[in-house]
Backbone as a chain_set.jsonl record, in Angstrom:
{"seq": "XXXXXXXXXXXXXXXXXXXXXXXXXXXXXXXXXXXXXXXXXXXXXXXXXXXXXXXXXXXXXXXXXXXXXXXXXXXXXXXXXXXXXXXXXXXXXXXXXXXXXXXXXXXXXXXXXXXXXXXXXX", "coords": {"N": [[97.115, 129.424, 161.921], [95.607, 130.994, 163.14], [95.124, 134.119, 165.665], [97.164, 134.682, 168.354], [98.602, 135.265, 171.312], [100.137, 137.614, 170.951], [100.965, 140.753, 171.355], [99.113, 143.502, 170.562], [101.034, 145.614, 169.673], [102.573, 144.675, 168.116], [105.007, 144.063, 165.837], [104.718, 144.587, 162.206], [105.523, 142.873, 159.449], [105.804, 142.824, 156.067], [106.326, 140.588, 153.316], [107.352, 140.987, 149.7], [107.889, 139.328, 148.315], [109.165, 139.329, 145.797], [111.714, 137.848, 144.296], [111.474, 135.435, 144.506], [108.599, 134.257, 143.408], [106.671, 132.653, 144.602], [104.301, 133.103, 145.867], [100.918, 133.629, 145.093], [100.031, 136.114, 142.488], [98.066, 138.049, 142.79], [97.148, 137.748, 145.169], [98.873, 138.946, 146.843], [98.956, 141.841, 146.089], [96.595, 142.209, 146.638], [96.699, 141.641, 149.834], [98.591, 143.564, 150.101], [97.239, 146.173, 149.787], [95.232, 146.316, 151.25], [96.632, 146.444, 153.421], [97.69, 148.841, 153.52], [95.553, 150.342, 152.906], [94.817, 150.263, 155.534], [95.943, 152.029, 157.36], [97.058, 151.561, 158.906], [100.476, 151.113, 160.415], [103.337, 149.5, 158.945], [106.018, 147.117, 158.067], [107.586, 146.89, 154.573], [109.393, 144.909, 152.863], [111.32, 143.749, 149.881], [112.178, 140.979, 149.55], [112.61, 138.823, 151.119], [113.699, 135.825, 151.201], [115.974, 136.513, 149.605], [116.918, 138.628, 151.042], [117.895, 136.831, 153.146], [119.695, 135.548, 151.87], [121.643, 137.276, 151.564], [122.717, 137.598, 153.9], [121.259, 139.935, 155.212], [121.476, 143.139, 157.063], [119.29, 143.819, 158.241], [117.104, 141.517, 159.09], [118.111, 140.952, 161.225], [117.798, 143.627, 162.835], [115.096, 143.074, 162.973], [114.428, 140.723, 163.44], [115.38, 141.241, 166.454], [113.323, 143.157, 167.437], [111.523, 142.761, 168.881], [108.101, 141.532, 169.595], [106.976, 140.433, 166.46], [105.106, 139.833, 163.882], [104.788, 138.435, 160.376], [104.275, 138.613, 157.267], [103.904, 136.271, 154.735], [105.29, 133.827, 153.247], [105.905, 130.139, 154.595], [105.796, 129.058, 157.298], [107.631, 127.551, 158.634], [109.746, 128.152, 156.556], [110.142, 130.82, 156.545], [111.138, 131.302, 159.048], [113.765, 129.389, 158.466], [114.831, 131.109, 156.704], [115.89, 133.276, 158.667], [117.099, 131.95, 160.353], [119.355, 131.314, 158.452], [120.276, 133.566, 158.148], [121.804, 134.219, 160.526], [120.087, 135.561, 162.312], [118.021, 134.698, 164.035], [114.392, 133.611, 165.074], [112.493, 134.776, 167.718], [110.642, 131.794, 169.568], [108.171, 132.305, 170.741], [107.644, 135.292, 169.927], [106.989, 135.77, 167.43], [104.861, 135.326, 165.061], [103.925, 134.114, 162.014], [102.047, 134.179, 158.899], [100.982, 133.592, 156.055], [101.007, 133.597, 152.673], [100.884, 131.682, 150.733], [99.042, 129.759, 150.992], [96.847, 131.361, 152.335], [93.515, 133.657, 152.54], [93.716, 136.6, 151.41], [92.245, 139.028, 152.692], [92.021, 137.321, 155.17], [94.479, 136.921, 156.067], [95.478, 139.834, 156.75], [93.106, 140.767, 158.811], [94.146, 138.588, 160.847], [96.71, 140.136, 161.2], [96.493, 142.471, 161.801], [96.063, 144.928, 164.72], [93.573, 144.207, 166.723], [91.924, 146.761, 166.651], [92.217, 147.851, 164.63], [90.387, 148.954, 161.575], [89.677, 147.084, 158.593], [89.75, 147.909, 155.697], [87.751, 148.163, 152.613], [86.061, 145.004, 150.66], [85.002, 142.206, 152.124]], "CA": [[97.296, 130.803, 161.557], [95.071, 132.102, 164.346], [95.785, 135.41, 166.805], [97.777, 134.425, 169.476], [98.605, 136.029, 172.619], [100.694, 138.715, 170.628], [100.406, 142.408, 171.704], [98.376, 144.437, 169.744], [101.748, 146.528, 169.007], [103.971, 143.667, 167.43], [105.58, 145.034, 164.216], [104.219, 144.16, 160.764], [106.507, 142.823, 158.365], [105.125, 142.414, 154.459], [107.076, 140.103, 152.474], [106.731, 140.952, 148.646], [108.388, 137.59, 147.658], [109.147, 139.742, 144.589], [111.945, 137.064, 143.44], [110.805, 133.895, 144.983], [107.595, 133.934, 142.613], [105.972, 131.651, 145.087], [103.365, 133.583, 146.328], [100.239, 134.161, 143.888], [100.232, 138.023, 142.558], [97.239, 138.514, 143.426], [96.929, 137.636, 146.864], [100.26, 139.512, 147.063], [98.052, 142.657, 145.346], [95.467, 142.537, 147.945], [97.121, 141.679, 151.095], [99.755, 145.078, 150.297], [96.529, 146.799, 149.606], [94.724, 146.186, 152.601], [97.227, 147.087, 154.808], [97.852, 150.18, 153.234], [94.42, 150.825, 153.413], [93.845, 150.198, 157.087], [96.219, 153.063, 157.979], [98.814, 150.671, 160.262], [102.158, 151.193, 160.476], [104.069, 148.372, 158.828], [107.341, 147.432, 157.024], [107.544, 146.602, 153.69], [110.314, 144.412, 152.396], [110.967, 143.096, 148.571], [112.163, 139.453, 149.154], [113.525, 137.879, 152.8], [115.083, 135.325, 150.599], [116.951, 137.566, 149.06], [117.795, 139.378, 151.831], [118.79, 135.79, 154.283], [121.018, 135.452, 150.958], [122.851, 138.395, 151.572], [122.36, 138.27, 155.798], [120.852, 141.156, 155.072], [121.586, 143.199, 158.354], [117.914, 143.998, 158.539], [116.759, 140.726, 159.211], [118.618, 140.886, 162.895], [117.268, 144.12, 163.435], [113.678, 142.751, 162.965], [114.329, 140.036, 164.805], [115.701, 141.604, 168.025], [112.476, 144.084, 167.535], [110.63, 141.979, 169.776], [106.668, 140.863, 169.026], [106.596, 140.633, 165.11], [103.604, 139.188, 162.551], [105.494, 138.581, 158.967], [103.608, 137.966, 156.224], [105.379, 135.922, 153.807], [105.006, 132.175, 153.256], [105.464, 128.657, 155.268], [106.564, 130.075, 158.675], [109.118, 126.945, 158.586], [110.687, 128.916, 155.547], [110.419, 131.638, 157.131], [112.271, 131.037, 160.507], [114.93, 128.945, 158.532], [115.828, 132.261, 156.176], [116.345, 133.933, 159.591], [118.043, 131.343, 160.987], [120.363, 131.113, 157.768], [120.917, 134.809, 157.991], [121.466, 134.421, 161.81], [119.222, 135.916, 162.878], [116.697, 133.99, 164.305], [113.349, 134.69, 165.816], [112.09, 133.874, 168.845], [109.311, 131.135, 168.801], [106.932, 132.84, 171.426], [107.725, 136.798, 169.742], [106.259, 135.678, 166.148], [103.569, 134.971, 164.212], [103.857, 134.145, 160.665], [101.066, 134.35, 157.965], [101.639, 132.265, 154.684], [100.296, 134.03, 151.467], [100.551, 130.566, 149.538], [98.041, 129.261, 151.021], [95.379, 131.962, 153.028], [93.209, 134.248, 151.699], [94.323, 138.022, 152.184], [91.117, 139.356, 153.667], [92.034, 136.573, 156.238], [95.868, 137.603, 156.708], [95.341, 140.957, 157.535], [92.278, 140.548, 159.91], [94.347, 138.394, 161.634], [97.823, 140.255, 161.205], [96.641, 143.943, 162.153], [95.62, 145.296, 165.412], [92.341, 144.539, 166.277], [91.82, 148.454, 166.967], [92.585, 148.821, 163.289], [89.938, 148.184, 160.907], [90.524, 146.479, 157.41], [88.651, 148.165, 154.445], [87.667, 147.095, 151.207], [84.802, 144.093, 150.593], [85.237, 140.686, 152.6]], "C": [[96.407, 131.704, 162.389], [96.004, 133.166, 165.018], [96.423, 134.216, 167.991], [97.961, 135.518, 170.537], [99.446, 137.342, 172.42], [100.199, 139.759, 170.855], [100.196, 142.339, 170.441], [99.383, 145.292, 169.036], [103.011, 145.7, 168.654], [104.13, 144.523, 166.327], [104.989, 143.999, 163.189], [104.972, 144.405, 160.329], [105.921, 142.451, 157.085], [106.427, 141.965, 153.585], [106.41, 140.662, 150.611], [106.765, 139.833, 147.547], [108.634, 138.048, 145.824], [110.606, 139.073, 143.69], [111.654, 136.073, 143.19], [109.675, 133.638, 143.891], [107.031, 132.747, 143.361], [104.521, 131.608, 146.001], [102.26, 134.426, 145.27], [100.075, 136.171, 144.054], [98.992, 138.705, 143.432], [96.3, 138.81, 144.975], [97.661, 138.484, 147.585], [99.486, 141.461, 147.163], [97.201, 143.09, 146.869], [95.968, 142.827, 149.409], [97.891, 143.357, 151.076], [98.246, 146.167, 150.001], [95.525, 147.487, 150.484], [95.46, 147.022, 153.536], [97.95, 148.33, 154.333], [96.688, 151.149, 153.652], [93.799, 151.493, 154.976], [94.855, 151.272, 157.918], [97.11, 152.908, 159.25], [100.024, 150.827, 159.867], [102.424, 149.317, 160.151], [105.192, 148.523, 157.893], [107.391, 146.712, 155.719], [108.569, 145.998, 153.599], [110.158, 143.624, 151.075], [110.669, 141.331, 148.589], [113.011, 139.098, 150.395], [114.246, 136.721, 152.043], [116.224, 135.703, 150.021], [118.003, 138.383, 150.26], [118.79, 138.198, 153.091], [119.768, 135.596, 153.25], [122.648, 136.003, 151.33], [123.089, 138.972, 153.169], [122.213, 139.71, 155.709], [120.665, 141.933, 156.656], [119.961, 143.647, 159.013], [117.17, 143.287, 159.415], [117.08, 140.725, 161.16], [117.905, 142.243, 163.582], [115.45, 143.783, 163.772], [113.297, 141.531, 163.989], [114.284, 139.808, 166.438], [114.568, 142.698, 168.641], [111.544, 143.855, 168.853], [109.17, 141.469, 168.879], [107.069, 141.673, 167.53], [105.706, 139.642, 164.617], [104.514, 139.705, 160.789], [104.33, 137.606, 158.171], [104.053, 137.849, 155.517], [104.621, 134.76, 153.225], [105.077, 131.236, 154.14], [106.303, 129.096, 156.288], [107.866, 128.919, 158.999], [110.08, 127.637, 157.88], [110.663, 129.882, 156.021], [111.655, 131.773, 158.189], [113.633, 130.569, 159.665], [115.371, 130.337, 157.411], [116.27, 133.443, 157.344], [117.454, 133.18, 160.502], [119.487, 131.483, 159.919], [121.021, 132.663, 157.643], [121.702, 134.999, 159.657], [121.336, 135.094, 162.358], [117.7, 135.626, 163.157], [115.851, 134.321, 165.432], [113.269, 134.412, 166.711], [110.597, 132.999, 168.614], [107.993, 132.093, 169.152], [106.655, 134.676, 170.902], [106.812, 136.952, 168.403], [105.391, 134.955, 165.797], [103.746, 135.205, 162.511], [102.834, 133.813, 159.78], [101.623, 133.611, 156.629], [100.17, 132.818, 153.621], [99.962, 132.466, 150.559], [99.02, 129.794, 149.631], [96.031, 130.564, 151.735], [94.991, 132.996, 152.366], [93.391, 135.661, 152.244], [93.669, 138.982, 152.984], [91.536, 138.725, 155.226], [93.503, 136.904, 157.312], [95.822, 138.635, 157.577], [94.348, 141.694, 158.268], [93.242, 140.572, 161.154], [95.879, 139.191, 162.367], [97.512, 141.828, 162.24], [96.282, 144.109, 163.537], [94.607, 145.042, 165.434], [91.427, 146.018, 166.195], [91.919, 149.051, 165.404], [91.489, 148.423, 162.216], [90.219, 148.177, 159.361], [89.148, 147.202, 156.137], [88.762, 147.785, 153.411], [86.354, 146.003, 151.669], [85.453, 143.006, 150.93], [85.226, 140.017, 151.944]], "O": [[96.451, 132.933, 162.345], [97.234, 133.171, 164.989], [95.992, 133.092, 168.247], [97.383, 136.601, 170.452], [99.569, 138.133, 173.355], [98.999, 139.916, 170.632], [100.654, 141.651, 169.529], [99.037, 145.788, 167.964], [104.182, 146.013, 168.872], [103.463, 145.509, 166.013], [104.846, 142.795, 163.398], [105.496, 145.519, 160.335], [105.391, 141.349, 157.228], [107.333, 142.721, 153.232], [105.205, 140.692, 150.363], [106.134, 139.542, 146.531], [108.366, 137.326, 144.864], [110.802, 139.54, 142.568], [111.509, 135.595, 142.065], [109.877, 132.548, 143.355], [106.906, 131.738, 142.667], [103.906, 130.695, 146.551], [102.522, 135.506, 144.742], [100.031, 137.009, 144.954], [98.977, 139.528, 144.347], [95.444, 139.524, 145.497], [97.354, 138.831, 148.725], [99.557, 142.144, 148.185], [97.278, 143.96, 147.737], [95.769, 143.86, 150.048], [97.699, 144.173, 151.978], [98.655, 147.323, 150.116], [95.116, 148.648, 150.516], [95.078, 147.974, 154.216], [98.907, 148.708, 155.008], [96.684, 152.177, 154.329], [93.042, 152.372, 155.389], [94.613, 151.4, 159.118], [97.603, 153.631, 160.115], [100.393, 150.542, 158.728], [101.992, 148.321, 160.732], [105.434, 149.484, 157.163], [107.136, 145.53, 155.949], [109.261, 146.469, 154.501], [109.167, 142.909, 150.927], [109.771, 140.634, 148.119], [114.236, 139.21, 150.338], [115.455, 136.639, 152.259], [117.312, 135.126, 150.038], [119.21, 138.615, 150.329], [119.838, 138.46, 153.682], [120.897, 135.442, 153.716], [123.822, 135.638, 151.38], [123.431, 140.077, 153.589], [123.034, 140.525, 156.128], [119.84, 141.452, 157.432], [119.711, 143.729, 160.215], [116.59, 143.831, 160.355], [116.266, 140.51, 162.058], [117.454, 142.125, 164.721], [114.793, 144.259, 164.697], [112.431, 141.367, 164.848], [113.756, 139.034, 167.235], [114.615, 143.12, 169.796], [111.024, 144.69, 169.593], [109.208, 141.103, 167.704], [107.344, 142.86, 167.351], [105.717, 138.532, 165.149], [104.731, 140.808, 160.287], [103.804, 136.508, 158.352], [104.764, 138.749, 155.07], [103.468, 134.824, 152.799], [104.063, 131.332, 154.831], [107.457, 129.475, 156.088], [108.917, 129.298, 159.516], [111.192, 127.804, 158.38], [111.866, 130.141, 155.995], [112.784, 132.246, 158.054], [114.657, 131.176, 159.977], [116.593, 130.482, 157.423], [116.922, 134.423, 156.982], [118.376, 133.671, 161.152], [120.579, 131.722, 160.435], [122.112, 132.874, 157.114], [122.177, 136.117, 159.856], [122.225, 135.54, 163.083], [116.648, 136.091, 162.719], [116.165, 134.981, 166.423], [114.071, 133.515, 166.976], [109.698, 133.307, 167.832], [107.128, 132.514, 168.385], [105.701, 135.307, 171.356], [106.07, 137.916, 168.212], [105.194, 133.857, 166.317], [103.697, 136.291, 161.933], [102.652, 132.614, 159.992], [102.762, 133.166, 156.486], [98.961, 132.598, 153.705], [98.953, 132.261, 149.884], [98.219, 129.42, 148.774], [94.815, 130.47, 151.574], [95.792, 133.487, 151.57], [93.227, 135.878, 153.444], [94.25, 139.679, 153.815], [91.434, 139.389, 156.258], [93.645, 137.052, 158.526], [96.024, 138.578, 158.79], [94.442, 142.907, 158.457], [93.419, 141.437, 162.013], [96.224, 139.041, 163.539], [98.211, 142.16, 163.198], [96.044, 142.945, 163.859], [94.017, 145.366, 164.403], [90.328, 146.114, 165.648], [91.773, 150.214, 165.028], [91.716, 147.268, 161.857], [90.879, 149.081, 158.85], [87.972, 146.885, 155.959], [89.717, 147.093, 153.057], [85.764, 146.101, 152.745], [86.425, 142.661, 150.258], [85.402, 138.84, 152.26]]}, "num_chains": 1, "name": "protein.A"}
């Protein structure tokens, strides 16, 4: 889950995983809190499963965006609800973040710009 060689101006995507229930609330809480905080441009979305359900035509535009950072869950699950919507990412354009497991201080360190800083207590 390190930075990679991604520009500084990839797009931020925020999963809210608000049917999935597979991402604890509170991590969920913080991370959307943070990056509200830190005054970055990013996109909000309720539930990417929901939306690869319904090939949500979104999903293709986000994909074809170029450099994106989605914060969501297990970047395998990730990629395959883009693939099942088809619209799939490129490997070298994304960077996926995984609420289930990291801690949200840590997400959106690594998710934002480093030019942007993250407020609130470490």
């Amino acid at each position: 889950m390190g930075r990679t060689s991604q520009p500084e101006d990839a797009r931020v995507v925020y999963c809210n995983c608000t049917y999935a229930k597979v991402v604890p609330e509170d991590v969920k809480t913080e991370v959307l809190t943070r990056l509200s905080q830190s005054g970055a441009a990013f996109d909000a979305v309720a539930d990417l499963c929901e939306m690869s359900a319904r090939k949500d035509p979104a999903l293709e535009r986000i994909a074809a965006a170029g450099p994106v950072r989605i914060i969501a869950c297990y970047p395998r699950a990730v990629h395959g609800l883009f693939r099942a919507a088809q619209a799939p990412l490129a490997g070298e354009q994304v960077e996926i973040f995984n609420m289930r497991v990291a801690a949200a201080v840590d997400i959106v360190r690594k998710a934002l710009p480093v030019a942007v800083p993250v407020k609130g207590k470490a």
